[in-house]
C-alpha positions as CSV (number, residue, x, y, z in Angstrom):
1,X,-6.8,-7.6,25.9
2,X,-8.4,-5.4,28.7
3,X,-10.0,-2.5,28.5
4,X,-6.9,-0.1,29.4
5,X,-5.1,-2.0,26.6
6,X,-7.6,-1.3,24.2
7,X,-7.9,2.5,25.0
8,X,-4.1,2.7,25.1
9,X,-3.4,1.0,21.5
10,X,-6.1,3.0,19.9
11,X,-4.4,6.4,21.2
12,X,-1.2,5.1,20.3
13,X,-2.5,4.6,17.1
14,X,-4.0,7.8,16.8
15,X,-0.7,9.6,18.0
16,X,0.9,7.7,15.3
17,X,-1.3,9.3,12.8
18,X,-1.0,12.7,14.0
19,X,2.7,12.9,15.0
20,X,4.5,11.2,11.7
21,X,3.5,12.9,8.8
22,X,4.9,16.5,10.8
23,X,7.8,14.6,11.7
24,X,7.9,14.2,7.7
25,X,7.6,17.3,7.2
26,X,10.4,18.8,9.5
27,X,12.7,16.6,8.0
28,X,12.5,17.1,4.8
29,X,12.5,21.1,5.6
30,X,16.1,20.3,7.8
31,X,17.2,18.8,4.9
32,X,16.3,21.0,2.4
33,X,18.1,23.7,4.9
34,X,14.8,25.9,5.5
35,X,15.7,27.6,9.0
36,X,13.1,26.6,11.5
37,X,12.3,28.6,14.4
38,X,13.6,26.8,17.8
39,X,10.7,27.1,19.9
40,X,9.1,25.1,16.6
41,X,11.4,22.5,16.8
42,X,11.9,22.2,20.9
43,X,7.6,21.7,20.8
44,X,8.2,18.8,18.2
45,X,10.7,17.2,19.1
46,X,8.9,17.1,22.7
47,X,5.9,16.0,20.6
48,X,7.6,13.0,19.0
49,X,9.1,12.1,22.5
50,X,6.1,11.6,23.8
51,X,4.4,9.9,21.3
52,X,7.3,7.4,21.5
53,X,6.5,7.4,25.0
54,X,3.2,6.3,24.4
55,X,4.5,4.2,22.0
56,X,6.8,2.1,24.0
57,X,4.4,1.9,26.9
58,X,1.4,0.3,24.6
59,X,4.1,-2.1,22.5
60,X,6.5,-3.4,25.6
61,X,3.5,-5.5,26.8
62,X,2.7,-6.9,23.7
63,X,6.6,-8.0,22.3
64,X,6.8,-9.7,26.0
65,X,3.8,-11.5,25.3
66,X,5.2,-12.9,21.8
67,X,8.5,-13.4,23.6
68,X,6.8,-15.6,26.4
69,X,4.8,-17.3,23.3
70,X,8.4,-18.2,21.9
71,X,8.7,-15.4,19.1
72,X,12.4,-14.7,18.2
73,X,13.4,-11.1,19.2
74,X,12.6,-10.1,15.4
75,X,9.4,-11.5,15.4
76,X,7.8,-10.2,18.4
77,X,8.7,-6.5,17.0
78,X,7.3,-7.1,13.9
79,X,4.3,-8.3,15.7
80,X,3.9,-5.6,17.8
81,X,4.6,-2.2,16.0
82,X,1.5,-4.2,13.3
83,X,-0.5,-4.1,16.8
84,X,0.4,-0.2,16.9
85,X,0.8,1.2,13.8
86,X,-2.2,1.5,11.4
87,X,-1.7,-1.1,8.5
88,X,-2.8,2.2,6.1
89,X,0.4,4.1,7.7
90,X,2.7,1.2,7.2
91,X,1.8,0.7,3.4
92,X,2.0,4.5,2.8
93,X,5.3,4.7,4.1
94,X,6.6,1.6,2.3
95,X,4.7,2.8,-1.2
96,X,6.7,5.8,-1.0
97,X,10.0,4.4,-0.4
98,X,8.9,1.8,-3.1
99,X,8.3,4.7,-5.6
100,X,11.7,6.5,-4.4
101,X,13.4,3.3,-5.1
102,X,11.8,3.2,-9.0
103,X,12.9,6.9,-9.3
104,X,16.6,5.5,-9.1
105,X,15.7,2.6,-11.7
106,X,14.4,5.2,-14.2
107,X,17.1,6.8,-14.4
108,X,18.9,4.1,-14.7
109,X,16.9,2.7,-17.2
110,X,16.5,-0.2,-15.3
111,X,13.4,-2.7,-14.5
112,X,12.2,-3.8,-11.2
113,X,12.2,-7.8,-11.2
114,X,11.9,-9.3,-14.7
115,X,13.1,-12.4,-14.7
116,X,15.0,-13.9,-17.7
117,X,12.8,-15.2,-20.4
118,X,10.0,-13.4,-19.0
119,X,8.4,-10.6,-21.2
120,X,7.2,-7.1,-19.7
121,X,4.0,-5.4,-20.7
122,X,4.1,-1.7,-19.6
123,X,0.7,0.0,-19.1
124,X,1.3,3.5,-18.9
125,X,-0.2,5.0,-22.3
126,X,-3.5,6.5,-21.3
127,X,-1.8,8.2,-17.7
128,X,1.3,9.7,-19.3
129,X,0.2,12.9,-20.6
130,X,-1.7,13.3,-17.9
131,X,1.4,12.7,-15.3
132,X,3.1,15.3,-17.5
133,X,0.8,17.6,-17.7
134,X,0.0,17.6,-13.5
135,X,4.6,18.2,-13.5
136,X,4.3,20.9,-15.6
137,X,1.1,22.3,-13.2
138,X,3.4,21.8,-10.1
139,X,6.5,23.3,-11.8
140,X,4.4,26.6,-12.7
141,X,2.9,26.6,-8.9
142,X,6.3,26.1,-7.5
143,X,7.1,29.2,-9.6
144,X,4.5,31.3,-8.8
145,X,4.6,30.7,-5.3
146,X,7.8,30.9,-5.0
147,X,7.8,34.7,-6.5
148,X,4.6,36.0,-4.6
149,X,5.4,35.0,-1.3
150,X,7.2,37.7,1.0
151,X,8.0,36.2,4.3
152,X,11.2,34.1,4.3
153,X,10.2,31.4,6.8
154,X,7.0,30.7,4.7
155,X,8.4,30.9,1.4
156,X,11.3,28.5,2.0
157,X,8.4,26.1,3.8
158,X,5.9,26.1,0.4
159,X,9.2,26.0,-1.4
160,X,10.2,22.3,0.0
161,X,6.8,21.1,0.1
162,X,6.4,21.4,-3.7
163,X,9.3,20.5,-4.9
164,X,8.9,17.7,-2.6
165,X,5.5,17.2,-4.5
166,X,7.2,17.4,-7.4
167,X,9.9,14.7,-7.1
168,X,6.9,12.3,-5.8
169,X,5.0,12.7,-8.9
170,X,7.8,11.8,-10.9
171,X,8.9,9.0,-8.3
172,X,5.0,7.5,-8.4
173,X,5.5,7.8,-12.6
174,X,8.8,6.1,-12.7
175,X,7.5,3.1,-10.6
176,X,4.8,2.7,-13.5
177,X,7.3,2.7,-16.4
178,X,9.8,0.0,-14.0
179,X,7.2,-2.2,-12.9
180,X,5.3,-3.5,-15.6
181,X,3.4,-6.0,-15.9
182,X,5.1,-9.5,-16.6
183,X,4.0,-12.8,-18.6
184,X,7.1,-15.3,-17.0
185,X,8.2,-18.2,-19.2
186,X,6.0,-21.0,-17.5
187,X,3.0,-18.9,-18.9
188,X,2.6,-17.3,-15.0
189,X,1.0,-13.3,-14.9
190,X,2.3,-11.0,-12.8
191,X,-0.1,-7.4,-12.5
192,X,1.2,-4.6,-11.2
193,X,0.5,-0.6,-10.8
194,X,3.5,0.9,-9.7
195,X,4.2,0.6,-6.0
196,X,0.9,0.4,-5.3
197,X,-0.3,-3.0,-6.8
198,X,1.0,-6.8,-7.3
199,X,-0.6,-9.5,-8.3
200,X,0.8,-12.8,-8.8
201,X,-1.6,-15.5,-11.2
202,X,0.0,-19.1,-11.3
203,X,-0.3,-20.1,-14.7
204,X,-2.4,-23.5,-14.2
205,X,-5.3,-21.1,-12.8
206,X,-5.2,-19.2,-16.2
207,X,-8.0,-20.2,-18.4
208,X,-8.3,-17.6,-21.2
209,X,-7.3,-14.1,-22.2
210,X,-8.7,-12.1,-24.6
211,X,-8.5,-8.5,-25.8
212,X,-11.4,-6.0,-24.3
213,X,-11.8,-2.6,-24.1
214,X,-13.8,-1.3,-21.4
215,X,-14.8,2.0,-19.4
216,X,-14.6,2.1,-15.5
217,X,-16.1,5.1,-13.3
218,X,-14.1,4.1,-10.4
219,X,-11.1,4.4,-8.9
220,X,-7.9,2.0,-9.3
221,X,-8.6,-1.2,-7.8
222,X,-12.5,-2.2,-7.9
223,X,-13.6,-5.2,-7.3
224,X,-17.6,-6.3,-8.0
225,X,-20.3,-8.8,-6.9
226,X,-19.0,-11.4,-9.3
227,X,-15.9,-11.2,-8.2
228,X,-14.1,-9.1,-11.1
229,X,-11.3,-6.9,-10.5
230,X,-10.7,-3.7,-12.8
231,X,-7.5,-2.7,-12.6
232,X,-8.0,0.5,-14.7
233,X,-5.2,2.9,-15.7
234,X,-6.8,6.2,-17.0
235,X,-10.2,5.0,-16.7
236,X,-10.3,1.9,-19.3
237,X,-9.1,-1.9,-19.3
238,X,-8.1,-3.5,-22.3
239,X,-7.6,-7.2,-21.5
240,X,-9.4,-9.6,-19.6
241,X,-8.6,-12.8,-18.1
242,X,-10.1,-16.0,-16.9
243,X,-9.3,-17.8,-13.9
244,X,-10.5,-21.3,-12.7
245,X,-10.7,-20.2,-9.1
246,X,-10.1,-17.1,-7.3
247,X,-7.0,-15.5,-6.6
248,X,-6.0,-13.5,-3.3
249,X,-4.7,-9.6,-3.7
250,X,-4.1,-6.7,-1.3
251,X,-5.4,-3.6,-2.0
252,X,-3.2,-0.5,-1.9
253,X,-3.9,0.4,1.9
254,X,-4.1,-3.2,3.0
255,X,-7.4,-4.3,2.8
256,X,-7.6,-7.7,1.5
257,X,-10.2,-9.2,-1.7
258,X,-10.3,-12.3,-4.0
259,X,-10.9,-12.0,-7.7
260,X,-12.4,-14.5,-10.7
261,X,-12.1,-12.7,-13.4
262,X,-9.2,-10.2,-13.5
263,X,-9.1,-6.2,-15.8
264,X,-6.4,-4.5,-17.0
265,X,-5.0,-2.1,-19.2
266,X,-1.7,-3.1,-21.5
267,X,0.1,-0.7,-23.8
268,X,-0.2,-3.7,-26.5
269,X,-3.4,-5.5,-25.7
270,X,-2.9,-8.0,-28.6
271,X,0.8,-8.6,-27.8
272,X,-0.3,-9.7,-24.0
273,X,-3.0,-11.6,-25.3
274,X,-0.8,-13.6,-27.9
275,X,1.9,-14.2,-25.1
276,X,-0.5,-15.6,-22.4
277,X,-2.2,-18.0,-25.0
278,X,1.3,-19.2,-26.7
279,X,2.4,-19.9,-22.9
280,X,-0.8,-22.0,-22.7
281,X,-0.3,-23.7,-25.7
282,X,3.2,-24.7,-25.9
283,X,2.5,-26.3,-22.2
284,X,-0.5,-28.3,-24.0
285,X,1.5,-29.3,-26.7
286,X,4.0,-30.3,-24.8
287,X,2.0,-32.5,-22.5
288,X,0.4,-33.6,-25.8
289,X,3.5,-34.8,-27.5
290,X,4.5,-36.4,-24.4
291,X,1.2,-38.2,-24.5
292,X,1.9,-39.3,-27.7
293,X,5.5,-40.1,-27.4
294,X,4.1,-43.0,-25.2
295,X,1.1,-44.2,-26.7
296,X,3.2,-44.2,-29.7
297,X,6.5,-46.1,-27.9
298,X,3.6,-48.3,-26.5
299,X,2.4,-49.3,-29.8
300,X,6.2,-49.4,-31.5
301,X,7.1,-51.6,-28.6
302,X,4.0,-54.1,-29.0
303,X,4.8,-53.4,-33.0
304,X,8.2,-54.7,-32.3
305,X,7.1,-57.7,-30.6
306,X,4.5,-58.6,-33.0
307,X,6.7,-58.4,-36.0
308,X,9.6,-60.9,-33.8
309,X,7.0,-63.1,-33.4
310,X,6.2,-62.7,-37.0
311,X,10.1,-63.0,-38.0
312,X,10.4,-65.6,-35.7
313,X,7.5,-67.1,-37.2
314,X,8.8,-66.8,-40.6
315,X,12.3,-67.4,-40.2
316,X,10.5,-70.7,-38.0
317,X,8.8,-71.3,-41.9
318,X,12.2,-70.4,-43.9
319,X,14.0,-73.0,-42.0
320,X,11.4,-75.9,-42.1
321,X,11.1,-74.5,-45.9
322,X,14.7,-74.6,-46.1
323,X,15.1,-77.8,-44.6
324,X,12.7,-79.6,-46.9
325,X,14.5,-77.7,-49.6
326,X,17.7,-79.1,-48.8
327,X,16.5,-82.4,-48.4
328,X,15.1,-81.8,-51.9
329,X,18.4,-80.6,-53.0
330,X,20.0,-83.3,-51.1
331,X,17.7,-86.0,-52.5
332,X,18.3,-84.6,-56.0
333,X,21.6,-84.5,-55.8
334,X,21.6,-88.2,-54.6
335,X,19.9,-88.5,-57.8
């Protein structure tokens, strides 16, 4: 890419940054109904038209490229709005639709993607009180504000940005309590933290689990020198795994690591613990007893030949013995 190129993707990413989270922000204020002054919303909207300017000007080279490289229509998008927008902006966006989604699970009291036979673990214990408490803090603030403010235009502005506050707290705890994490029935772990975190472990890579409480100083997702990750929920880990080789995750904003030795927190430790080693087991028992079912067919099968030869043999034996017997009988009863 030249040099123009270069200096017209980094603004558009730059403009990207600056333009969409007060594009946000007017929306949610329009739909909340706060009245916004026009000459506010003519500069913004003349703001966002120009970034989209931008916009189009840095992607329409790049989708033609990925069109002349023989990307369908779909794919050369994709490919170049990753080119423009920040892969930290993406991921934001999607977490929060992700955690508006689990909002409408919880109060459903439903479970986001837990297969049949599969067994969840949640993992929100040590973070609850503390997500409660932090509502309860926003609630009061809302409040407050909401009484001590005297200008309309301002009031109705601090008024939608914390209740909209609000409902994303409860939105980031509800994708928590619908996204735990999952042992599935072949023995395979699934980690998760809300929206934020997912982490698939194929259960042949899985080499023990045990329970382990630990302490971390850090934030969600750390990953050290030897390759461990902590996965910490309120500060601490109580279950540790080991892998035979590394797995591949994604960390929250996109950047990418690889982990031996894998950190987390369950509700019920023990319970995890237990499920991960019976999934283990029952697939060595059942490889075992297949083992055996053939060595053992194998030996009933030579067994069985061996004791046909051996019938053969005898019944070979009874006959001759019977035939000399019934000469003998014959020769008697000539007698």
């Amino acid at each position: 890419m030249s040099t123009g190129g270069t200096a017209g993707l980094r603004a558009a990413r730059i403009a990207v940054w600056a333009a969409l989270p007060g594009e946000l922000f007017l929306a949610v204020c329009l739909v909340a109904g706060v009245r916004i002054p026009g000459a506010v919303l003519l500069g913004a909207e003349a703001l966002v038209l120009g970034v989209l300017a931008l916009e189009a000007y840095v992607m329409w080279p790049l989708y033609a490229a990925r069109r002349r490289a023989g990307d369908g229509r779909r794919a050369a998008g994709a490919a170049a709005v990753r080119a423009v927008v920040p892969v930290a902006v993406r991921r934001l966006v999607v977490h929060e639709v992700r955690a508006l989604h689990s909002l409408g699970l919880w109060l459903l009291r439903r479970r986001h993607r837990v297969p049949e036979g599969a067994r969840p673990f949640p993992y929100t214990g040590p973070q609850a009180w503390i997500m409660w408490a932090f509502l309860l803090v926003s609630v009061v603030e809302t409040v407050v504000l909401a009484l001590v403010i005297p200008w309309p235009l301002v009031h109705a502005v601090v008024l939608v940005v914390d209740v909209y506050g609000i409902l994303i707290i409860l939105a980031l705890h509800a994708a928590c309590e619908t996204r735990p994490h999952v042992v599935a029935a072949d023995g395979a772990l699934r980690l998760r933290y809300g929206a934020l975190f997912d982490l698939r472990v194929p259960a042949a890579v899985i080499v023990s689990a045990r329970v382990e409480r630990r302490f971390t100083d850090g934030g969600l997702v750390r990953v050290d020198e030897e390759r461990t990750l902590d996965l910490a929920v309120g500060s601490q880990t109580t279950v540790s795994v080991e892998l035979t080789e590394p797995v591949e995750f994604v960390r929250p904003l996109g950047r990418r690591g690889s982990a031996r030795t894998l950190r987390f927190h369950a509700d019920d430790p023990r319970a995890m613990v237990a499920a991960l080693g019976r999934e283990r087991s029952t697939e060595a028992d059942a490889d075992a007893d297949a083992a055996g079912t053939a060595q053992a067919g194998g030996k009933a099968a030579a067994g069985g030949k061996a004791a046909a030869g051996g019938k053969a043999a005898a019944g070979g034996k009874a006959a001759a013995g019977g035939k000399a017997k019934a000469g003998g009988t014959a020769a008697a009863g000539g007698r």
